[in-house]
Jmol script that loads the backbone (N, CA, C; Angstrom):
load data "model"
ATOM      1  N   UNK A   1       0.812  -1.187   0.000  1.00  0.00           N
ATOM      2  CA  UNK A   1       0.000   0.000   0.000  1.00  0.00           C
ATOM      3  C   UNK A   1       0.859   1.256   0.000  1.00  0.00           C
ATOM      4  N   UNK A   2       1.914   1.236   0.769  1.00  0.00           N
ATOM      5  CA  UNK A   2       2.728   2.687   1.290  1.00  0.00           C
ATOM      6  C   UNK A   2       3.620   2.720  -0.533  1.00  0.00           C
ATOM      7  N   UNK A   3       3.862   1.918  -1.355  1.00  0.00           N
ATOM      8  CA  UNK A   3       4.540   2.305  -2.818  1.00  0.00           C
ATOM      9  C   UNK A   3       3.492   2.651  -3.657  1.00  0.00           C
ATOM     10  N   UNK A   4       2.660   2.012  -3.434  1.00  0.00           N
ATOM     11  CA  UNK A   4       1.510   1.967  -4.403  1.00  0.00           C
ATOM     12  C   UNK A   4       0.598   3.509  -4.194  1.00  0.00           C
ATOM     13  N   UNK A   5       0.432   4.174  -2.624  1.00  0.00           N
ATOM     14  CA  UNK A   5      -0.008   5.308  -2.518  1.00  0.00           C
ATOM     15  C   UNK A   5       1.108   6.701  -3.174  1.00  0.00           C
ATOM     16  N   UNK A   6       2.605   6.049  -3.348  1.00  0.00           N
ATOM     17  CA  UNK A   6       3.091   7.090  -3.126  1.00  0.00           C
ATOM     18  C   UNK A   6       3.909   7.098  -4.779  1.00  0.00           C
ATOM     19  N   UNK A   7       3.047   6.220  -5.848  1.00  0.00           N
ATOM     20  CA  UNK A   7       2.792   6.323  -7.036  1.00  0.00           C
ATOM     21  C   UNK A   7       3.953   5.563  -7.384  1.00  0.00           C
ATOM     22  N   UNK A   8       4.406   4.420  -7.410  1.00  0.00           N
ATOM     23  CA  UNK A   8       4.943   3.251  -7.673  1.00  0.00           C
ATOM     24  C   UNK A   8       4.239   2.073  -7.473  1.00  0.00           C
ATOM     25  N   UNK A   9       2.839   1.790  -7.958  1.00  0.00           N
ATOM     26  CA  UNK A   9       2.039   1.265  -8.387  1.00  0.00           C
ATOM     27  C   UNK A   9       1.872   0.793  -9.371  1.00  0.00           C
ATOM     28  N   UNK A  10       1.104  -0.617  -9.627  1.00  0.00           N
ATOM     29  CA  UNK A  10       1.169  -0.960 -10.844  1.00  0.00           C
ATOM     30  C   UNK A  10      -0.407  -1.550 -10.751  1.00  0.00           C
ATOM     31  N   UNK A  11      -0.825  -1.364 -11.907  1.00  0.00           N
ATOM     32  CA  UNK A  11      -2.526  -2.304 -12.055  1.00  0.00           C
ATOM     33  C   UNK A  11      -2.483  -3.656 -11.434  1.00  0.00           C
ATOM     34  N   UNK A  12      -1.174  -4.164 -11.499  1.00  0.00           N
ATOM     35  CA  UNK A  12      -1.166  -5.510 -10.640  1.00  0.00           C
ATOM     36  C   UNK A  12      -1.517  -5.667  -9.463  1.00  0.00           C
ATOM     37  N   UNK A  13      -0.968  -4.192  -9.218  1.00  0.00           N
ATOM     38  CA  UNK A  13      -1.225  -4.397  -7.398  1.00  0.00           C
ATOM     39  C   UNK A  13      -2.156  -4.496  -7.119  1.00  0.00           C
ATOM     40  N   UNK A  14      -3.475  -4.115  -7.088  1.00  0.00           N
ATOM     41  CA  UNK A  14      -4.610  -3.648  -7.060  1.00  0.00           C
ATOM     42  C   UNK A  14      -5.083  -5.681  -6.669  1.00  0.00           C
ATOM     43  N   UNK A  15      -4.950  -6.014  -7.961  1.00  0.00           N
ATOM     44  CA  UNK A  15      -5.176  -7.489  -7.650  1.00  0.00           C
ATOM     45  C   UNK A  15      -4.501  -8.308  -6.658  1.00  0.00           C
ATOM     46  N   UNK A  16      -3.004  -8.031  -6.878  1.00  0.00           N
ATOM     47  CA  UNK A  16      -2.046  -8.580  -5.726  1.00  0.00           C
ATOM     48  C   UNK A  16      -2.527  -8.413  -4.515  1.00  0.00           C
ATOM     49  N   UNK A  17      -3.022  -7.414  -3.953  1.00  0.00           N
ATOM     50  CA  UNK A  17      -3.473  -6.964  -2.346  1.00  0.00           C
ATOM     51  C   UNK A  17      -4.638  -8.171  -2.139  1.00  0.00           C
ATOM     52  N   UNK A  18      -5.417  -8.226  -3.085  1.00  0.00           N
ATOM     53  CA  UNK A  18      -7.065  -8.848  -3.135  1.00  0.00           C
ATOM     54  C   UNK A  18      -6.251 -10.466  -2.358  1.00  0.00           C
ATOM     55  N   UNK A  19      -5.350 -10.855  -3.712  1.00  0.00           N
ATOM     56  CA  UNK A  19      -5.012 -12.352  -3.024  1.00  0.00           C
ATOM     57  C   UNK A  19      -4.200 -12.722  -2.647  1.00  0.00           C
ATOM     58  N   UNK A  20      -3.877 -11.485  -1.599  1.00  0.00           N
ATOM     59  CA  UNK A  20      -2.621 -11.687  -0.779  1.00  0.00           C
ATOM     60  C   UNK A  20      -3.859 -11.681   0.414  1.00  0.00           C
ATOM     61  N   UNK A  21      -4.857 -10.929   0.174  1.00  0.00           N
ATOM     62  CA  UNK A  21      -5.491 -11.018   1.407  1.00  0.00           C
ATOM     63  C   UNK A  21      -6.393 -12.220   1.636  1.00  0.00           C
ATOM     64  N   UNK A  22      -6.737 -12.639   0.284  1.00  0.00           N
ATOM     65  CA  UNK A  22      -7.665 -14.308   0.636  1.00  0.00           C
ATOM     66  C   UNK A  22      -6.861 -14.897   0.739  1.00  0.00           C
ATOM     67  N   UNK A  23      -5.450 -14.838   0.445  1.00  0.00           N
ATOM     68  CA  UNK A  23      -4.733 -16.575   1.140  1.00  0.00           C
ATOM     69  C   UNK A  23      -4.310 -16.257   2.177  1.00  0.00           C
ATOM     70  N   UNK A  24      -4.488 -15.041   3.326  1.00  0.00           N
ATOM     71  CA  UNK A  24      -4.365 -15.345   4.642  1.00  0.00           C
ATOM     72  C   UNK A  24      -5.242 -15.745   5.284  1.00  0.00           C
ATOM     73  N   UNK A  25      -6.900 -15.466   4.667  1.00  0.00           N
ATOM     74  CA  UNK A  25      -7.731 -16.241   5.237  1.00  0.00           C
ATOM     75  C   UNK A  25      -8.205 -17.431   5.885  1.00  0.00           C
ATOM     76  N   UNK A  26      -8.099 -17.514   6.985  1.00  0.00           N
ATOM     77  CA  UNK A  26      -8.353 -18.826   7.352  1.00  0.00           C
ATOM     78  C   UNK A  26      -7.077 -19.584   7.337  1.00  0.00           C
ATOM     79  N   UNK A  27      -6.058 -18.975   7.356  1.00  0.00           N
ATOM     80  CA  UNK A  27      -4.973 -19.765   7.414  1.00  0.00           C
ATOM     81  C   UNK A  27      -4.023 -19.652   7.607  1.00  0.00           C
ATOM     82  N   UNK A  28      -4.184 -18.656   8.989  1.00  0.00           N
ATOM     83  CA  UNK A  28      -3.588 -18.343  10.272  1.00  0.00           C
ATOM     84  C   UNK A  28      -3.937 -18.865  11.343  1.00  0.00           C
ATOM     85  N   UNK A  29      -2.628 -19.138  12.273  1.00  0.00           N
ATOM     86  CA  UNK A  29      -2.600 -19.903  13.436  1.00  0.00           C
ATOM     87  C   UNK A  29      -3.243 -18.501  13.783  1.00  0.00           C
ATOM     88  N   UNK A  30      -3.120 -17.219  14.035  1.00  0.00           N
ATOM     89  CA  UNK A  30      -3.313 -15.938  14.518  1.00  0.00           C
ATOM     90  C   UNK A  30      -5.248 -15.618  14.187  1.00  0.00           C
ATOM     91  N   UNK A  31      -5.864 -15.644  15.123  1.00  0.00           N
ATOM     92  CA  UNK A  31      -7.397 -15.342  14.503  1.00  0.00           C
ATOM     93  C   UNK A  31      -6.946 -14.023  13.660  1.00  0.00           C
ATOM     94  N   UNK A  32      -5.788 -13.010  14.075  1.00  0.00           N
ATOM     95  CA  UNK A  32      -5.871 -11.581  14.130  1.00  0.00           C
ATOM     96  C   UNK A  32      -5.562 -11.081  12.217  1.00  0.00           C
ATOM     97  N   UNK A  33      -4.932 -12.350  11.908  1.00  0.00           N
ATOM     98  CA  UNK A  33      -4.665 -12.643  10.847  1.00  0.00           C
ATOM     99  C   UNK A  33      -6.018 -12.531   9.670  1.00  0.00           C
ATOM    100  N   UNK A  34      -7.177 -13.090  10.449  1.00  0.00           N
ATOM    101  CA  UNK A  34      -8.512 -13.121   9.906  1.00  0.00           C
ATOM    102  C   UNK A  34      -9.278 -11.804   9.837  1.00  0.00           C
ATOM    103  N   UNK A  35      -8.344 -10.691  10.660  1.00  0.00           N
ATOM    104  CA  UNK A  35      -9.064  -9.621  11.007  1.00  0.00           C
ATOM    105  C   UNK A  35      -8.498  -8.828  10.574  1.00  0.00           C
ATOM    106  N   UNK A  36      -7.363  -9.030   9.589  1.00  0.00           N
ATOM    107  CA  UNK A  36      -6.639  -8.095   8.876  1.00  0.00           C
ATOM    108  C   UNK A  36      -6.646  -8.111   7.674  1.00  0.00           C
ATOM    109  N   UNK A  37      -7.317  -9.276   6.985  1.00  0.00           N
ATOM    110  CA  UNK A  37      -7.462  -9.873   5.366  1.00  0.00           C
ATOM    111  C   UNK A  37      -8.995  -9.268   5.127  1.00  0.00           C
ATOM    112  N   UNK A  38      -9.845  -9.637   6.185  1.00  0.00           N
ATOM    113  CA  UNK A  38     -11.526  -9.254   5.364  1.00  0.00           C
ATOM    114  C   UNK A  38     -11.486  -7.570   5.172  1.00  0.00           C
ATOM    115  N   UNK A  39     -10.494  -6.245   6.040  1.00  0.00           N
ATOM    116  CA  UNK A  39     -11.282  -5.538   5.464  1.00  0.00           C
ATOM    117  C   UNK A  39     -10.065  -5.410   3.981  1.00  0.00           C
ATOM    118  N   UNK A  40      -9.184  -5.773   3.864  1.00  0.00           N
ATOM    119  CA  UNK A  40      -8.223  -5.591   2.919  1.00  0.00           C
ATOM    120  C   UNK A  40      -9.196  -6.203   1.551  1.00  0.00           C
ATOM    121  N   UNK A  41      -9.765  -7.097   1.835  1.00  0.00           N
ATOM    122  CA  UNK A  41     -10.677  -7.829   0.513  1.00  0.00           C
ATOM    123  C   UNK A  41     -11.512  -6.825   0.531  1.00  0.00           C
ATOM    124  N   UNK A  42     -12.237  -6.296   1.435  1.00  0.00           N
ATOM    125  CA  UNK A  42     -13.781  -5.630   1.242  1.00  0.00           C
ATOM    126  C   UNK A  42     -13.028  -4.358   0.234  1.00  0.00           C
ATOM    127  N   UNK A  43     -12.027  -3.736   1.097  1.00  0.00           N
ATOM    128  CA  UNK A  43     -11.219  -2.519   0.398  1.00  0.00           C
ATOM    129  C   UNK A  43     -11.274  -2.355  -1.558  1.00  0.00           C
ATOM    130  N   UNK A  44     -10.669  -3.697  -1.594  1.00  0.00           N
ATOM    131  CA  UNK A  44      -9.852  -4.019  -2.672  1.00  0.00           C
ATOM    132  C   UNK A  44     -11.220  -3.917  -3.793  1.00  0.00           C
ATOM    133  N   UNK A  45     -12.357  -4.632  -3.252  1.00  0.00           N
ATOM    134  CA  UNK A  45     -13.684  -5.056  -4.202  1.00  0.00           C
ATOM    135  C   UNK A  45     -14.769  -4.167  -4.452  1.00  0.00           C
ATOM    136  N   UNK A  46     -14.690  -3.028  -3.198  1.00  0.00           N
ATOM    137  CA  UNK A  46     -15.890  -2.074  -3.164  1.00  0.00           C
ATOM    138  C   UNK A  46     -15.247  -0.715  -3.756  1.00  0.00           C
ATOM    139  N   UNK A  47     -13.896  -0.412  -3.994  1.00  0.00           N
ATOM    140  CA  UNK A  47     -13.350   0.571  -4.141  1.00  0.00           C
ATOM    141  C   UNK A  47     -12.021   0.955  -5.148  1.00  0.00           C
ATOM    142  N   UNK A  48     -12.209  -0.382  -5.823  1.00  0.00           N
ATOM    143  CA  UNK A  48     -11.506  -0.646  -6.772  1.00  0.00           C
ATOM    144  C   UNK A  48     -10.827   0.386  -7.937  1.00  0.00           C
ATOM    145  N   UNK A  49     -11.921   0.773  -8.410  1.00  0.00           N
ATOM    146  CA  UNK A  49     -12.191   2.477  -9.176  1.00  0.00           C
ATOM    147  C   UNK A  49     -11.411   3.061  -8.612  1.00  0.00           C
ATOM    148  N   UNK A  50     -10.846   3.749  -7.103  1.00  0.00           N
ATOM    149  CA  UNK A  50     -10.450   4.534  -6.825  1.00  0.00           C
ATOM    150  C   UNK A  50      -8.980   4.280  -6.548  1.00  0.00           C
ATOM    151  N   UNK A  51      -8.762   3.117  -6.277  1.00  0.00           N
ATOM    152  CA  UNK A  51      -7.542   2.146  -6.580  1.00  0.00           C
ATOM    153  C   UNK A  51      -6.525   2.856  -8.058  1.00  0.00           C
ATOM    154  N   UNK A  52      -7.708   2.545  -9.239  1.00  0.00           N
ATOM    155  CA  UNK A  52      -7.237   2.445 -10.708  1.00  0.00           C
ATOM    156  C   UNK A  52      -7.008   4.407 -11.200  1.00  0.00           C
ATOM    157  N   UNK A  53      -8.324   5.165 -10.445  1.00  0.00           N
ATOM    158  CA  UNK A  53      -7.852   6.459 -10.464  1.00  0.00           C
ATOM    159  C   UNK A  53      -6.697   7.073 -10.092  1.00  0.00           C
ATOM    160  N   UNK A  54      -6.281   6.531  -8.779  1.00  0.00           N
ATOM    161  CA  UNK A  54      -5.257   7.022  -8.512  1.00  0.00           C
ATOM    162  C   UNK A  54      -3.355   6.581  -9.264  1.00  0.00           C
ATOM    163  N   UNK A  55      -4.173   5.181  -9.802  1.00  0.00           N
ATOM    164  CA  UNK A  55      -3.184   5.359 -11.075  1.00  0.00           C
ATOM    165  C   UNK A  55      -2.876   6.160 -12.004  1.00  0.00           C
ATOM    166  N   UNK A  56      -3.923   6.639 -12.112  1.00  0.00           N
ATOM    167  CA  UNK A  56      -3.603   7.712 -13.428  1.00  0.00           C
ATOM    168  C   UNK A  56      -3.768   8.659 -13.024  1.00  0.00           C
ATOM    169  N   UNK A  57      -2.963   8.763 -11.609  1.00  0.00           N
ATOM    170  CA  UNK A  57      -2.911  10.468 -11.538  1.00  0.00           C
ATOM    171  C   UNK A  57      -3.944  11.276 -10.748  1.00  0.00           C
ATOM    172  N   UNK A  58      -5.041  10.764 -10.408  1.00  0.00           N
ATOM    173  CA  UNK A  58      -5.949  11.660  -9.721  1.00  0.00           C
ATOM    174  C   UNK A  58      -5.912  11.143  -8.496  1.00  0.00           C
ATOM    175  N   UNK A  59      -6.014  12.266  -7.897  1.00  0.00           N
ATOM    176  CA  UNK A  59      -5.921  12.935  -6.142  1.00  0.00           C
ATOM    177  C   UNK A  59      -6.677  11.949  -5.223  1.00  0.00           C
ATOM    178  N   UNK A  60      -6.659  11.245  -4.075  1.00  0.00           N
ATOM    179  CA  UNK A  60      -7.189  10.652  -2.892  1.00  0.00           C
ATOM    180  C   UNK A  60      -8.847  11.591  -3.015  1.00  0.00           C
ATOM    181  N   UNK A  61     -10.051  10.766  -3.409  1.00  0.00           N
ATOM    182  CA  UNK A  61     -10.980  11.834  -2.765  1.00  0.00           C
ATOM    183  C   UNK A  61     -11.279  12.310  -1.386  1.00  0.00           C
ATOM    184  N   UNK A  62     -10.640  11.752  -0.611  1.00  0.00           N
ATOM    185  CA  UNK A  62     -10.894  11.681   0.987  1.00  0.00           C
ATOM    186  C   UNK A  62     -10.239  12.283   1.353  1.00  0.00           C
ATOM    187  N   UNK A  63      -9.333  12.941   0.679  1.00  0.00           N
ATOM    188  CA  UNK A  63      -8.244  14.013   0.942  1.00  0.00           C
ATOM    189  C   UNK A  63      -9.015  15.202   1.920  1.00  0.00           C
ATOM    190  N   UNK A  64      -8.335  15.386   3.196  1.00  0.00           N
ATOM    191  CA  UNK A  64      -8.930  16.573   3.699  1.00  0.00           C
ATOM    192  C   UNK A  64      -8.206  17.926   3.433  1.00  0.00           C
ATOM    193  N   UNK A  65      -9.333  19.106   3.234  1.00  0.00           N
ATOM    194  CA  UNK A  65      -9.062  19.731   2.618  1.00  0.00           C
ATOM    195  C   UNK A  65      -7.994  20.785   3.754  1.00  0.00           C
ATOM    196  N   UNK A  66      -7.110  21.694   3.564  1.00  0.00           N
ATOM    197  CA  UNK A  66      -6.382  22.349   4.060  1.00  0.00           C
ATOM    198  C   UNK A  66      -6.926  23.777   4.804  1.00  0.00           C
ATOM    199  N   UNK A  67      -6.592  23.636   5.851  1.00  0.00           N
ATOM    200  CA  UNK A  67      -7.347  24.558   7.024  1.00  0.00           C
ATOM    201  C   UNK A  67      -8.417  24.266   7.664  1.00  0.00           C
ATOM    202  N   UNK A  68      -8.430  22.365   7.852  1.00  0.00           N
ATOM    203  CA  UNK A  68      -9.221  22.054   8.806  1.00  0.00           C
ATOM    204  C   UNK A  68      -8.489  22.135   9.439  1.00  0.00           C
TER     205      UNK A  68
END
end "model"
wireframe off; spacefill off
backbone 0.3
color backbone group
């Protein structure tokens, strides 16, 4: 995430994160392991678009704006 935000990203990644996060599923000795993959999947599937925008250049929309 920290190369990929800071625009050394590749369209791969986007997918890479998805099934890096289902093959920890369930297959950790660590429950905590289980609690760190579902929201990384939910991330990856509901928000994808904004993933691929920020490939090409456009801005975080969640960006807060300056002089809060």
């Amino acid at each position: 995430m920290t190369r990929f935000h800071s625009g050394g990203g590749s369209p791969q990644d986007i997918g890479l994160l998805g099934d890096i996060a289902k093959n920890m599923l369930g297959r950790t000795f660590c429950p905590l392991g289980d609690a760190a993959a579902l929201p990384m999947i939910s991330i990856v599937e509901k928000f994808r678009g904004e993933f691929e925008d920020h490939l090409n250049g456009k801005p975080c929309p969640t960006s807060i704006p300056t002089g809060w």
